[in-house]
N, C-alpha and C positions, 0 to 999 in steps of 0.2 A: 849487908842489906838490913834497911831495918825492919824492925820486928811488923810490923803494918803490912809490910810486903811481900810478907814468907808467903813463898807460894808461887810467886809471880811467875817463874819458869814454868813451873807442871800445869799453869792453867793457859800458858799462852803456848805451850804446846799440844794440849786440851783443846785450846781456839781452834788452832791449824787444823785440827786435825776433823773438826765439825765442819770447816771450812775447805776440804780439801776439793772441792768441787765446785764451790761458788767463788771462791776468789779466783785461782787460775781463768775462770768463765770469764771472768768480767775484765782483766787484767789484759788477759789475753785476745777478747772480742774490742774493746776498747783503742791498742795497741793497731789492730788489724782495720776498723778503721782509718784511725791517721793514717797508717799504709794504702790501703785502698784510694783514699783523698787523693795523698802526695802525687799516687804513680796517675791517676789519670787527670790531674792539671794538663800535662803536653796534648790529651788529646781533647779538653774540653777545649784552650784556650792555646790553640797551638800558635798564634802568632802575635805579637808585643801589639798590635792594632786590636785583636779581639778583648785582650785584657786589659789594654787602656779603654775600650768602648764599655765591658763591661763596671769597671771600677769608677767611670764618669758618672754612668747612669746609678749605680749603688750609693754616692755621694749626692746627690741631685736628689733621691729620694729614701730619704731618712726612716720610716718603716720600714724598709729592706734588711736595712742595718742591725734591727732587732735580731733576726736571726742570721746574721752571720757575724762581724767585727769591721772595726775601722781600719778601713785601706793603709798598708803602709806605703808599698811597692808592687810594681809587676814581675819578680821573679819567683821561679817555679817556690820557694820557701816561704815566700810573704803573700802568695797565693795561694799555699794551704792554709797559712793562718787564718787569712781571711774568711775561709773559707769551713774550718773544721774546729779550730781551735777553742773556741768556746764550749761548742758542744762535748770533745773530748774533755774540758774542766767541769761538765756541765756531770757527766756520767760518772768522773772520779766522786764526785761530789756525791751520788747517790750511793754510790759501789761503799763510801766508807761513811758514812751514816747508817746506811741499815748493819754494816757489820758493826759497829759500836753498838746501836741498841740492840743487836741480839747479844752481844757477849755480858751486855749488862742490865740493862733493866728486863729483856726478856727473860734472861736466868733468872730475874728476882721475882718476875710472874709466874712461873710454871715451877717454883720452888727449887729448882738445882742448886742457888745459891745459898740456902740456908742449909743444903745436904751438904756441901761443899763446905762452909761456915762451921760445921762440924768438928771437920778436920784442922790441922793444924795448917792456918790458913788468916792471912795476915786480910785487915780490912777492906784495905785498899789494894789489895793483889789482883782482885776483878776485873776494875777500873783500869790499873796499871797494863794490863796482860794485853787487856782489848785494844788498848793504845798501842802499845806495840805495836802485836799485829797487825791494825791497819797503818801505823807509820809504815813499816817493810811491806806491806804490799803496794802502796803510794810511791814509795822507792822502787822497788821492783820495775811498777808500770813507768816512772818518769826514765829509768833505764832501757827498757825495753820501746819507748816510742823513740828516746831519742839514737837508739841502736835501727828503728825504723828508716825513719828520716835519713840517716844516714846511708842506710845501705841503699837509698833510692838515690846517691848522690847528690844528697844536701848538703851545705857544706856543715861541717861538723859542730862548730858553736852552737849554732842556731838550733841546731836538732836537738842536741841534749838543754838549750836554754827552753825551747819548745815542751822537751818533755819534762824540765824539771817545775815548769809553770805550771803544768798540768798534776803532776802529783804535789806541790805546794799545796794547792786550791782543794784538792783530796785529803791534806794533813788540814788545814784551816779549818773545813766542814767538819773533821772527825772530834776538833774540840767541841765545835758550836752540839753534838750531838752527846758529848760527852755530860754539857751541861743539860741539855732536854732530859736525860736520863736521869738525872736526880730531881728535875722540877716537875716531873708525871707521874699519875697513877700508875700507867701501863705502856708497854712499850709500841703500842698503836699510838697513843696518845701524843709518846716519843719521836717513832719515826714522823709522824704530822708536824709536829713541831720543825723537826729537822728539814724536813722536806720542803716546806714551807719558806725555809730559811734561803734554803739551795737555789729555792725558783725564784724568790723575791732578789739574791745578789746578780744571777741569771737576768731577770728583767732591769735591775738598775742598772747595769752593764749596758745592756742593748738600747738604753732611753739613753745610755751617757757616750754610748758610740753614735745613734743615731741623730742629738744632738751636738755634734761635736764641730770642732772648726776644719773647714776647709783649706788646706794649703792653695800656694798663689799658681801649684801647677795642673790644679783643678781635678787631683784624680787619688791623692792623698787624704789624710785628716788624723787630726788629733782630737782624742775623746774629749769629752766635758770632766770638770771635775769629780762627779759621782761616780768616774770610776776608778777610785782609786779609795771607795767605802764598799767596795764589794770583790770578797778570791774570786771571783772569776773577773774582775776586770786588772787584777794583778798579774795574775798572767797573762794576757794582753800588755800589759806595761810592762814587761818585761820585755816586751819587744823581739822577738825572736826572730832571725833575719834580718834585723832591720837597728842592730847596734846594739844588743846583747844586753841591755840593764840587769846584769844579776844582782846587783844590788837591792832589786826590784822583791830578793827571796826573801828580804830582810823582816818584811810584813806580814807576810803567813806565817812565817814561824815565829814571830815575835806573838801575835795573836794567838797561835796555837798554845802558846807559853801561857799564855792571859787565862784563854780559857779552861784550858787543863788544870790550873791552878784552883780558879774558879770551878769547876765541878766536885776536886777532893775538896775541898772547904765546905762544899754544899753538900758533899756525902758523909762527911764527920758529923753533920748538927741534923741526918735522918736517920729514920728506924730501917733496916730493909723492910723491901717492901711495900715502901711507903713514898707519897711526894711532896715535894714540899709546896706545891700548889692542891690545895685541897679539892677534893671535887666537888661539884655544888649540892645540896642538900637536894632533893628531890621533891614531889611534893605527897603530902599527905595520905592519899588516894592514889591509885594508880589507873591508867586509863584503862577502858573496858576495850581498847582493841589488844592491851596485853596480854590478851586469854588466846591472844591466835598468834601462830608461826608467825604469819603478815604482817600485823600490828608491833610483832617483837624486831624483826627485821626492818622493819621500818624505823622504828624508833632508835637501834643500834646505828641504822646510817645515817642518816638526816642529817647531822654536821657534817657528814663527807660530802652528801651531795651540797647541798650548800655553797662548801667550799670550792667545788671545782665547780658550780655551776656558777659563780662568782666571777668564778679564772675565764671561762669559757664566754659571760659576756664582755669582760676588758677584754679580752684578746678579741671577738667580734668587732667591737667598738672601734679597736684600732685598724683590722684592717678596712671595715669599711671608710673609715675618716681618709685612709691614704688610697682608696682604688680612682679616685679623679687623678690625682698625682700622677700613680703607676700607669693609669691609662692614656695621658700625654708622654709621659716616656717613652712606652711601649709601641706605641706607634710609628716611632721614629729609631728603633734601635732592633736590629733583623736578629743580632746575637744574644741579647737580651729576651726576646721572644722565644729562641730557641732552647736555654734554657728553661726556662720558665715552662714550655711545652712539654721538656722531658721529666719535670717535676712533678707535672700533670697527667704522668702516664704516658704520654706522645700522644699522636697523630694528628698534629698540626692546625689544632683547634683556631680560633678566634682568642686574639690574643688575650682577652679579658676573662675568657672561657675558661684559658689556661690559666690564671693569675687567680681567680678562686676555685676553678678547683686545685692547684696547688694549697692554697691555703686553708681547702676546708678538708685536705689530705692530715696536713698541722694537726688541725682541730679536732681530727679522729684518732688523733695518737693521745691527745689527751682528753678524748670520753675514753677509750681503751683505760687509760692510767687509769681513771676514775671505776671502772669498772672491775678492775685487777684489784684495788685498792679494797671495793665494795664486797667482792666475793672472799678476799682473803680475808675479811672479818670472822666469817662463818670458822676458818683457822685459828683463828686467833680465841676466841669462842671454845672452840674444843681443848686447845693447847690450856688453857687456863681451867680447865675443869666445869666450868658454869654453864656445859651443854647438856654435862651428864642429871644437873638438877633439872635442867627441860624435859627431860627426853624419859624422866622418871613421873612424869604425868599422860594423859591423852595423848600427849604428842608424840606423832611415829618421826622416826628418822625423814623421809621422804620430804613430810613435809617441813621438817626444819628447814633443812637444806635447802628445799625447791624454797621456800620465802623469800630467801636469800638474795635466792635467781632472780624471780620475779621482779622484788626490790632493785635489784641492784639493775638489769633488763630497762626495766622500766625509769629509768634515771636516765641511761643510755639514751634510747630515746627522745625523753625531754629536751634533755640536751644539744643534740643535733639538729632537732628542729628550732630551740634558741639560737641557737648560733646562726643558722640560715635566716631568721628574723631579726634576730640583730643585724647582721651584715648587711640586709637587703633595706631595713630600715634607714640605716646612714649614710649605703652607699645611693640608695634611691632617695632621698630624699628632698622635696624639688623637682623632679622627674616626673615627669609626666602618667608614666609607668610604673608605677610605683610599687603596686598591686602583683607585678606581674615579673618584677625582679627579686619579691620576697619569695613568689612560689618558685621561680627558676634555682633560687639560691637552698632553698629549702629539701629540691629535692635535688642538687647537688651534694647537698651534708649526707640526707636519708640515702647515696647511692654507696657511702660509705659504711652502712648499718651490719652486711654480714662479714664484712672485715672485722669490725669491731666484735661483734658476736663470736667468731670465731676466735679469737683469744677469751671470749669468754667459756666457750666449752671448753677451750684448752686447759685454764685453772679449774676448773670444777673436775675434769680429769684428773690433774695432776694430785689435786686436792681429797679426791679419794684415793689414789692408786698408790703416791708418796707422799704422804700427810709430811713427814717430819723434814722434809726439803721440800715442800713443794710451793714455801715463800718464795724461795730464790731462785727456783724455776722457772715458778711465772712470771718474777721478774725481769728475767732475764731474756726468758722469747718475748715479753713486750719492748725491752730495750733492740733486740734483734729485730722484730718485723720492721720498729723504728726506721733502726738505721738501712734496711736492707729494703722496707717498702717507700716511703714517699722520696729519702733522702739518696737511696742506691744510684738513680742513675748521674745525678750531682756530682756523687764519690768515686763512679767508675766501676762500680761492682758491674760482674757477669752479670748477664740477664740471667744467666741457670740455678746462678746461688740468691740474687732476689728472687726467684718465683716461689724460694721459702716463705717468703713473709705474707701474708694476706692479703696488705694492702697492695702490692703489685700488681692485683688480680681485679682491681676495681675500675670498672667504666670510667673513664675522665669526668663525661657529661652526658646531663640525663638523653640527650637526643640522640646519642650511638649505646646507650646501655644494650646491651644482649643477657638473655636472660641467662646462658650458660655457666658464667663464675658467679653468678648473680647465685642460683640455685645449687651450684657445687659449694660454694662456700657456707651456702644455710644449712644444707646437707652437713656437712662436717662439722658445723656449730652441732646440731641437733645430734649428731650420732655422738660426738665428745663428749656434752652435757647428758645426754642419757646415760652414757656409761659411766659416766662420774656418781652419779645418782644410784644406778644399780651399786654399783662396787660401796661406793659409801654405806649401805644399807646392809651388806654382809661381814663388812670387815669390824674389825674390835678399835673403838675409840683411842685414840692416840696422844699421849700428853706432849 
């Protein structure tokens, strides 16, 4: 080994061993998933008619497609693809991103790696270690899904080319984060960067499946060429089930090559510490709302919110432009309503009823992300020392924290009522009612608001109670309510293990809300986020 690298064992055993509860998590919720998908195909689509109806109507209307993949086939294997498989690349993708940037740029913000740097400890042993670890836990998981599949009676190719796709797209991302981590300040900056990356190969995928060609038996398709510029639409090309291209792995690991080379080259010509993207000068004077919690909190998110409130109206945007589409579809396809209904919560709404609020269910998992992202600042803030300079003036604990809230709260917010004005703008527009599709839709978003809150008390819990895990915490019940609220009943989960997730609990549409989860959920928001608040205010600051 050479001398650069000494090290590389003891700290990627060091990694695991930080990690010993977050990766297993995600590894193994991730896995559990595709399992869930696989086994209840037979009871979504129990007969080659219901799945040629629904794969007709999915090709027929190209918004669909976004969130889910291009049709290959109707058997039970190329109907979980269809079905899950992106999303499962979509989660590797995050699960080894954030583990890269904690193993690396986070150690270089909160100083571990200059105590570590100490020691007899090769430069790039860091780097190297974190890679590792996330390669073998991408291994791990492409093992264990395609041991999934399998044991549901897949046939055996397919399963392991399924799960080797999925950890492929998991190694891919861990380089693209490998290089965010030498070109940032801070490892927020990092994971943004990354995250960013993940969602943007995520949505080329889904514009390159939802544009794609129709085969001559009207219920297949082949992507467009853009996706084969984005790991998540390489596994999709891979094809699993559907003729095995593993030839297909030769891409993601060729890339991982690229970039992993590219980040030690990038980490040779920096200081630790340091990135090789400068930050921007600030200005002269600082504003007079910097003398308060509020004004500081505000000022630390504002590119966050930004950014997702960005996301949040392209994503509006689009589904309004496709609900004429989906609402000639939908009128004429009983099994296609049907889903769509169970998406919606059930009880057999109006088909359009069901088709946004499914879609503004989407849209509350990511103000939720946006909110999770918002409140772990206030973490990220302490973890780096630059709270304790706050918090050595007027300012008490409480109100640090609660700014936070506030801020990040009040985002949430905005955001849901954008999105219900977006939507209601493009899909009304021309309509006679125009007026009266923005408020319907508006308080469709707003009926998701103590869902979302309730993952917000949950990190400000967590955030006091285990400061030094409670990144990957909150990450992870927001990946959970995920999968287990809007997407459960899709997957075949119990109804007893979704009634974990929040969004389970939410009125379909504003004209049957009851006020009962309505006020049990704000309940539980508010009793989380107090206790988060109290605890935070007696416990001792946490690097």
């Amino acid at each position: 080994m050479s001398s650069s690298r000494t090290g590389t064992a003891r700290l990627a055993r060091l990694a695991l061993r930080r990690d010993r509860v977050q990766l297993p998590v995600w590894i193994l919720s991730i896995a559990a998933l595709g399992a869930f998908a696989a086994s209840a195909i037979g009871t979504q689509y129990p007969t080659e008619a219901d799945r040629l109806a629904v794969l007709r109507v999915a090709v027929e209307t190209p918004g669909l497609l976004i969130f889910r993949a291009a049709p290959t086939g109707t058997s039970d294997g190329q109907m979980t693809v269809f079905g899950i498989l992106a999303i499962l690349a979509l989660m590797a993708g995050f699960m080894s991103t954030l583990a890269v940037v904690r193993h690396t740029r986070q150690n270089e913000e909160t100083g571990r790696t200059e105590m570590i740097g100490a020691t007899a400890v090769g430069r790039q042993a860091s780097l190297t270690a974190a890679l590792a670890v996330v390669v073998g836990a991408n291994i791990a998981l492409a093992a264990l899904i395609g041991l999934t599949l399998a044991g549901n009676g897949e046939p055996a190719g397919g399963s392991f080319a399924a799960g080797a796709g999925v950890g492929a797209a998991g190694i891919a991302f861990a380089g693209i984060a490998a290089v965010a981590a030498q070109l940032t300040q801070g490892a927020r900056a990092a994971n943004g960067m990354a995250a960013a990356a993940v969602g943007t190969a995520y949505l080329i995928r889904g514009l390159a499946d939802a544009f794609g060609d129709v085969q001559a038996n009207g219920y297949t398709m082949t992507s467009a060429w853009p996706s084969w510029l984005s790991p998540i639409g390489w596994t999709l090309q891979l094809r699993p089930f559907a003729g095995d291209r593993w030839w297909v792995l030769a891409l993601p690991l060729v890339f991982f090559a690229i970039t992993t080379a590219a980040a030690f080259a990038l980490a040779a010509r920096r200081d630790v510490g340091t990135g090789l993207l400068a930050d921007r000068p600030g200005p002269t004077r600082a504003s007079a709302a910097l003398l308060g919690p509020l004004g500081l909190a505000w000022r630390l998110q504002r590119g966050t919110l930004c950014g997702w409130a960005m996301t949040i109206v392209a994503f509006g945007l689009v589904v309004g432009s496709i609900g004429n589409a989906v609402q000639d579809q939908l009128m004429t396809n009983e099994n296609v309503r049907g889903r769509l209904d169970d998406l919606a919560g059930g009880g057999g709404h109006e088909a359009m009823d069901s088709f946004f609020a499914a879609m503004m269910a989407t849209i509350a998992v990511l103000v939720a992300g946006y909110l999770v992202q918002a409140l772990l600042r206030a973490r990220a803030e302490e973890s780096s020392g630059r709270v304790e300079a706050v918090l050595a003036t007027a300012t008490g604990r409480l109100a640090w924290l609660g700014g936070h809230v506030v801020v990040a709260t009040a985002g949430a917010v905005a955001m849901l009522g954008l999105a219900g004005v977006t939507i209601g703008l493009v899909y009304g527009a021309g309509a006679d009612h125009l007026g009266g599709q923005i408020r319907h839709l508006a308080a469709t978003a707003y009926l998701q608001l103590p869902a979302v809150l309730t993952l917000a008390g949950l990190a400000v819990a967590l955030l006091a109670l285990v400061p030094r895990i409670s990144m990957g915490l909150t990450w992870f019940a927001f990946a959970l309510s995920f999968v287990l609220g809007p997407y459960g009943a899709l997957f075949g989960v119990p109804e007893t293990v979704r009634a974990i997730s929040p969004f389970s609990h939410v009125p379909s549409v504003p004209a049957e809300a009851t006020a009962a989860p309505i006020v049990a959920m704000s309940a539980a928001a508010l009793a989380l986020g107090l206790a988060g608040l109290a605890t935070f205010r007696r416990r001792d600051l946490v690097g």
